[in-house]
KOLMIGU-398242 format. One line per 10 residues: number of its first residue (from 0); their letters; for each residue x, y negated, z negated of N, C-alpha, C, O. Coordinates in Angstrom, 2 decimals. Each point is the difference from the previous one (the first is absolute). Layout:
N
NUM) A) X Y Z X Y Z X Y Z X Y Z; ... .
END
This chain:
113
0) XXXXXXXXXX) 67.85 -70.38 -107.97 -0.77 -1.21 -0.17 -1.46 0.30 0.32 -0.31 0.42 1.11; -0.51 -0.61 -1.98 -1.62 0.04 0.21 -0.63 -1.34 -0.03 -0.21 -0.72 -0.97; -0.10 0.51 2.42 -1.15 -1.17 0.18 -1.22 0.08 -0.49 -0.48 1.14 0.02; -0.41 -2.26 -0.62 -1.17 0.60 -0.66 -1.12 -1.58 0.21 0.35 -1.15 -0.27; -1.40 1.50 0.70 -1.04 -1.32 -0.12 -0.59 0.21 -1.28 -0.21 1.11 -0.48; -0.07 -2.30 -0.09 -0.76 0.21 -1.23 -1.46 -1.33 0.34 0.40 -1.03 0.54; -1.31 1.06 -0.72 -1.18 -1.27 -0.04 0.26 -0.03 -1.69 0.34 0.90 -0.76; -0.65 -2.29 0.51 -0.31 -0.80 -0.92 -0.80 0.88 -1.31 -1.06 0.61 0.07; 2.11 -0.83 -1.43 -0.87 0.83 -1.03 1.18 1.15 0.02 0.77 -0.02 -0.97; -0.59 0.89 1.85 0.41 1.44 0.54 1.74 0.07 -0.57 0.73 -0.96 0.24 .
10) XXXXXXXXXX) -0.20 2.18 -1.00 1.11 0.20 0.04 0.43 0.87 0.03 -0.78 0.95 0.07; 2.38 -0.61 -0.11 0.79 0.93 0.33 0.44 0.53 -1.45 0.06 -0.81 -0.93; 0.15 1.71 0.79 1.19 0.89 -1.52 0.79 0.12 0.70 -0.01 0.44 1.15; 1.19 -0.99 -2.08 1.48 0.55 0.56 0.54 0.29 -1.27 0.08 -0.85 -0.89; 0.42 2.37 0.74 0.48 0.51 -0.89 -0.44 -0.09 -1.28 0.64 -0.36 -0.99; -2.09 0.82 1.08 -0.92 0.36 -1.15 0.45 -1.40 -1.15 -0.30 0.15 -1.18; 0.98 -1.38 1.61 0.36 -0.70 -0.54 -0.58 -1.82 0.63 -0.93 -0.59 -0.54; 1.26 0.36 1.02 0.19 -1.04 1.04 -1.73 -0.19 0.80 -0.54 0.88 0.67; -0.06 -2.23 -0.98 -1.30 -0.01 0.60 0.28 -1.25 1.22 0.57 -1.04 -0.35; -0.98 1.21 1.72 0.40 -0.92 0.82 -1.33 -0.55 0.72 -0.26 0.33 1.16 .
20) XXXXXXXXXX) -0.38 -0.99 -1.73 -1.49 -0.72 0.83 0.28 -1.35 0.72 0.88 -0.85 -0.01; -2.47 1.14 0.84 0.17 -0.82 1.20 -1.48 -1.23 -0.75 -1.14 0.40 -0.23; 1.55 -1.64 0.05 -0.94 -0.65 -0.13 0.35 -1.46 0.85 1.02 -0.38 0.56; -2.66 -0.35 -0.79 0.00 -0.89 0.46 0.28 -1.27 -0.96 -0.64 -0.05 -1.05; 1.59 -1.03 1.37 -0.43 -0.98 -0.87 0.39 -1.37 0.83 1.01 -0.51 0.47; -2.41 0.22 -0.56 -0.58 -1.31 0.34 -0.58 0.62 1.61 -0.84 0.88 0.20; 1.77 -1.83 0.97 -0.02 1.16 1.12 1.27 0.83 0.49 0.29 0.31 1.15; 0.17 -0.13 -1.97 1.10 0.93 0.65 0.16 1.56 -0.31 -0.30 0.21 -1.17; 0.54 0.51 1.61 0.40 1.53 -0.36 1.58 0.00 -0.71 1.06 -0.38 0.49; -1.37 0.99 -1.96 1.71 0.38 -0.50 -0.14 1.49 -0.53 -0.89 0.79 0.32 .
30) XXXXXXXXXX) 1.82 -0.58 -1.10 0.00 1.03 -0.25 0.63 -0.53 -1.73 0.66 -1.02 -0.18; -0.97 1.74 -0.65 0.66 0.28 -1.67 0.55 1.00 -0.17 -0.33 0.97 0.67; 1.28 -0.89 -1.57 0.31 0.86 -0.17 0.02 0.32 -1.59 0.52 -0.85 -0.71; -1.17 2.29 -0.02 0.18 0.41 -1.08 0.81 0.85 -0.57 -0.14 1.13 0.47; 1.20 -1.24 -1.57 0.98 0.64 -0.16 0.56 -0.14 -1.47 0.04 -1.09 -0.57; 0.52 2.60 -0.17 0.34 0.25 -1.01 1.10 -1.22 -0.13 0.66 -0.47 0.93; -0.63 0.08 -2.29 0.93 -1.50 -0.49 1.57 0.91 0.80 0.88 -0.48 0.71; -1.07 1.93 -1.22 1.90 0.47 0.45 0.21 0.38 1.34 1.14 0.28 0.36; -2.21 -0.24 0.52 0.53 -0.48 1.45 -0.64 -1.20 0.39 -1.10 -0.54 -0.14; 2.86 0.20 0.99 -0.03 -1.25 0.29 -0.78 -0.41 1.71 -0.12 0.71 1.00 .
40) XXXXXXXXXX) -0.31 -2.20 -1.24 -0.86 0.14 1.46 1.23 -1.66 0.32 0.34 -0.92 -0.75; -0.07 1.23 2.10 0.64 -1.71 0.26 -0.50 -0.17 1.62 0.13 0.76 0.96; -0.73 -2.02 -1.11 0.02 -0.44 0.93 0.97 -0.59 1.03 0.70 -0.96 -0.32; -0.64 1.59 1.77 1.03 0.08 0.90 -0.97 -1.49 1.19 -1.14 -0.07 0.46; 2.34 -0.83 -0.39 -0.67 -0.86 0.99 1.95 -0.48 0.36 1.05 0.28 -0.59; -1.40 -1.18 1.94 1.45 -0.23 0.37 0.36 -1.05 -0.85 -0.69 -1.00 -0.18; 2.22 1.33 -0.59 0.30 -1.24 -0.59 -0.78 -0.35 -1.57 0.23 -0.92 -0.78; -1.14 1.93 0.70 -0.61 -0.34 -1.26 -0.46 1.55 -1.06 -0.70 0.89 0.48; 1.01 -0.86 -1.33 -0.13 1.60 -0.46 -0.37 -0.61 -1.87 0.74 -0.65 -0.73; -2.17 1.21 0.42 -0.49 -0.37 -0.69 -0.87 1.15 -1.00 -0.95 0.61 0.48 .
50) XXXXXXXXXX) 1.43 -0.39 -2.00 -0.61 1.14 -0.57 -1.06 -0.10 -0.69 -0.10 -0.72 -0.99; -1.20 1.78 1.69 -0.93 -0.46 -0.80 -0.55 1.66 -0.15 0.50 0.97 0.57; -2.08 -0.97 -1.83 -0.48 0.82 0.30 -1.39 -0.05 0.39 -0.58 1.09 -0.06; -0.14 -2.16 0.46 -1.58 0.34 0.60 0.03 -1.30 1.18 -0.99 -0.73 0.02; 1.61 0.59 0.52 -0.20 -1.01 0.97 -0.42 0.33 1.35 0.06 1.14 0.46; -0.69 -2.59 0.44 -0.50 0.51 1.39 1.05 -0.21 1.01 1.03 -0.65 -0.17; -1.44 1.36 1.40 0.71 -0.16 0.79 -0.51 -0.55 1.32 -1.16 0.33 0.22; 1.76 -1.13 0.77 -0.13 -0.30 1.45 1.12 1.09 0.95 0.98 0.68 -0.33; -1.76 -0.94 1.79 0.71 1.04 1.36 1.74 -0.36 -0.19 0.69 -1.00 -0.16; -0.47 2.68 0.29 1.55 -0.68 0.03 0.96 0.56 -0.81 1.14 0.38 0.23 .
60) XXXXXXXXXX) -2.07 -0.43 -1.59 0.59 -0.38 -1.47 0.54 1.61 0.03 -0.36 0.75 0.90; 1.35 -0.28 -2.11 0.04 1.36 -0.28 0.18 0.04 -1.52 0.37 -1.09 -0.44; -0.50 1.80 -0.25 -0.09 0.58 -0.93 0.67 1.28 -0.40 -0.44 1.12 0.24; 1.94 -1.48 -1.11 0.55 0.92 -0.58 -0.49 0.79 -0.87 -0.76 -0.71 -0.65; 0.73 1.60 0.30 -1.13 1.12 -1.00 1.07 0.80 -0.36 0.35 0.98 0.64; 0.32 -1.48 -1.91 0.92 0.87 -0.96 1.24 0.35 1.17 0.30 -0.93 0.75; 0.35 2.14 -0.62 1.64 -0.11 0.76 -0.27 0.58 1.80 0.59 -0.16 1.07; -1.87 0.90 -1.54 -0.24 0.84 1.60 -1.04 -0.49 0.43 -0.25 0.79 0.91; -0.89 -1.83 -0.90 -1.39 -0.41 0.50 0.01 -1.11 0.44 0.25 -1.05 -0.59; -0.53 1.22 1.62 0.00 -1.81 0.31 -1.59 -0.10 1.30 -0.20 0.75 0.95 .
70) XXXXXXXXXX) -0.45 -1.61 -1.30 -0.97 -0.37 0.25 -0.59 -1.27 0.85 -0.31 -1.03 -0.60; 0.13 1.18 2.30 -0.09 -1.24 0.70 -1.02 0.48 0.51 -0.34 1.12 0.38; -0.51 -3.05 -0.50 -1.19 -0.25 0.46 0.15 -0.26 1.90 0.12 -1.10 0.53; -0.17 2.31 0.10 -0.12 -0.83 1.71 -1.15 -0.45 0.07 0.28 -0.86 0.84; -1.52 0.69 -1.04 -1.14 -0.72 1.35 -0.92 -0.34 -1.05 0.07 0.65 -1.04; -1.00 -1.67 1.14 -1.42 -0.10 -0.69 -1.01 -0.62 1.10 0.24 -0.94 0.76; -1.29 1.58 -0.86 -0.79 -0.24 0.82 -1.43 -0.15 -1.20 -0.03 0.08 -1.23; -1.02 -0.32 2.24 -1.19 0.18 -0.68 -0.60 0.80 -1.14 -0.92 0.78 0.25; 1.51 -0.97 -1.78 -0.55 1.39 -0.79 0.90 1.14 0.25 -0.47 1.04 -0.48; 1.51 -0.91 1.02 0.90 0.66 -0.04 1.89 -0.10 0.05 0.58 -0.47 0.97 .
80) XXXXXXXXXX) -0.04 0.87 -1.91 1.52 -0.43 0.13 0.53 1.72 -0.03 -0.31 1.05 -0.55; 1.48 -1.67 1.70 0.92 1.43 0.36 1.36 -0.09 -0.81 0.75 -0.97 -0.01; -0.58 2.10 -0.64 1.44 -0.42 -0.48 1.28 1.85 0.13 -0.37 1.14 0.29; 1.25 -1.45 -0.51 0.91 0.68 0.00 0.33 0.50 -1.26 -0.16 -0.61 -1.06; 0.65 1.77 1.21 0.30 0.55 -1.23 1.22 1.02 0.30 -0.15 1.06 0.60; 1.45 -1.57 -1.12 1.16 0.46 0.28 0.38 1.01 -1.52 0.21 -0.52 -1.09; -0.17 2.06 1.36 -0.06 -0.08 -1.62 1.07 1.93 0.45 0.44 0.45 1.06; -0.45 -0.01 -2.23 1.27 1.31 0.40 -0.89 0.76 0.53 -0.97 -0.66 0.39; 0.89 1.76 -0.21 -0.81 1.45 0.07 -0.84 0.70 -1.03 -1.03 0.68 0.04; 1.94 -1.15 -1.10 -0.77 0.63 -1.35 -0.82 -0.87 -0.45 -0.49 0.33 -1.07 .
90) XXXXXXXXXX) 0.13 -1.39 1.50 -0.84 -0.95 -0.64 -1.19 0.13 0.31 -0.12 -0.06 1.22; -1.15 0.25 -1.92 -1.19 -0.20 0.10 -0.47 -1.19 0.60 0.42 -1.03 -0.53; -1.40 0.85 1.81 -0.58 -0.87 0.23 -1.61 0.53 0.28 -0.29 0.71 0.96; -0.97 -1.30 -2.25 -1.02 0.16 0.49 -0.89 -0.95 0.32 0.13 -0.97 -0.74; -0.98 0.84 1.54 -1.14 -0.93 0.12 -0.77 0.21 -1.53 -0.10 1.14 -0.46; -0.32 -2.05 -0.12 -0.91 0.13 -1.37 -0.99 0.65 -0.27 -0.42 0.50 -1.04; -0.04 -0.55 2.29 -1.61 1.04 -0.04 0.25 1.55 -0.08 -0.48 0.83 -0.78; 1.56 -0.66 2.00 0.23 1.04 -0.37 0.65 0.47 -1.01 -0.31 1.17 -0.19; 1.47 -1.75 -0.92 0.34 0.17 -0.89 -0.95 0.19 -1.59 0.23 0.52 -1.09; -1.49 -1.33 1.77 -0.65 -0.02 -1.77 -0.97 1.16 0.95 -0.97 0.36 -0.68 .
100) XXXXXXXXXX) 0.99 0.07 1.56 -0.99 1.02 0.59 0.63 1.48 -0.46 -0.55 0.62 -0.91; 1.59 -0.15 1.48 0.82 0.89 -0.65 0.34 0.56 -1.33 0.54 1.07 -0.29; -1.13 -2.32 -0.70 0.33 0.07 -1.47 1.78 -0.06 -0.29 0.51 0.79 -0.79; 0.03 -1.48 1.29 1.54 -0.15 0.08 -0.21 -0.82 -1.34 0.07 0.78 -0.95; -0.31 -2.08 0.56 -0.35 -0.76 -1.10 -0.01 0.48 -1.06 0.88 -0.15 -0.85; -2.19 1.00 0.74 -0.04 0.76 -1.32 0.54 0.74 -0.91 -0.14 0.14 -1.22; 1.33 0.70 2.71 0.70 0.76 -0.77 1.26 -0.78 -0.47 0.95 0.22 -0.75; -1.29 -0.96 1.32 1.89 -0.84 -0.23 -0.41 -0.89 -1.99 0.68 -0.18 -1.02; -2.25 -0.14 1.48 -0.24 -0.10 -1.15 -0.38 1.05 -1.08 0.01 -0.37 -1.17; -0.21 1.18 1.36 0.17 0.66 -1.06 1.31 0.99 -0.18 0.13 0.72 -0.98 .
110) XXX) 0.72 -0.78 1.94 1.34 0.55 -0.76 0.60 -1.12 -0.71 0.96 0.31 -0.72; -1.36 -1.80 0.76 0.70 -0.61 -0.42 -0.81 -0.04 -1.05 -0.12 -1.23 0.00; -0.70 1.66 -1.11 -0.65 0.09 -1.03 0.17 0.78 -1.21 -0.83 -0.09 -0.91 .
END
């Protein structure tokens, strides 16, 4: 499991696939999630389990990410939300900066070309 703060704007890659940002809307901190139509994202709450693919989230909430990812928001504070990231070994998890810093992107885009 990798804990991760993100501020507002800021996201994570998960599996050169999967975009997970931290924004603000209105005053609250959530998180979105971006994801290929063929993995599935469901929202995990008690008693309520709901499939979507770009929705926000509140503290608490988790986020299924296809059969092995699952994704919970613990804390929001000022400009910053902490979340969890439960995912296998083989799974890629990058911060964005460093991912479009690395050139990871490019190549993924251009093998896919």
């Amino acid at each position: 499991m990798l804990i991760i703060g993100r501020e507002i704007g800021q996201s994570v890659i998960i599996d050169d696939d999967v975009k997970v940002t931290a924004v603000q809307f209105a005053s609250k901190l959530r998180l979105t999630v971006e994801a290929p139509e063929n993995i599935s994202v469901i929202r995990k709450k008690p008693g309520h389990a709901k499939a979507f693919r770009k929705k926000v989230k509140s503290v608490g909430d988790a986020l299924q990410i296809g059969e092995f990812i699952k994704v919970t928001l613990l804390q929001t504070e000022t400009g910053l939300l902490r979340f969890a990231i439960d995912a296998p070994r083989d799974v890629k998890v990058f911060r964005e900066e460093l991912y479009t810093y690395s050139g990871l992107d490019e190549q993924k885009t251009t093998q896919i070309s």
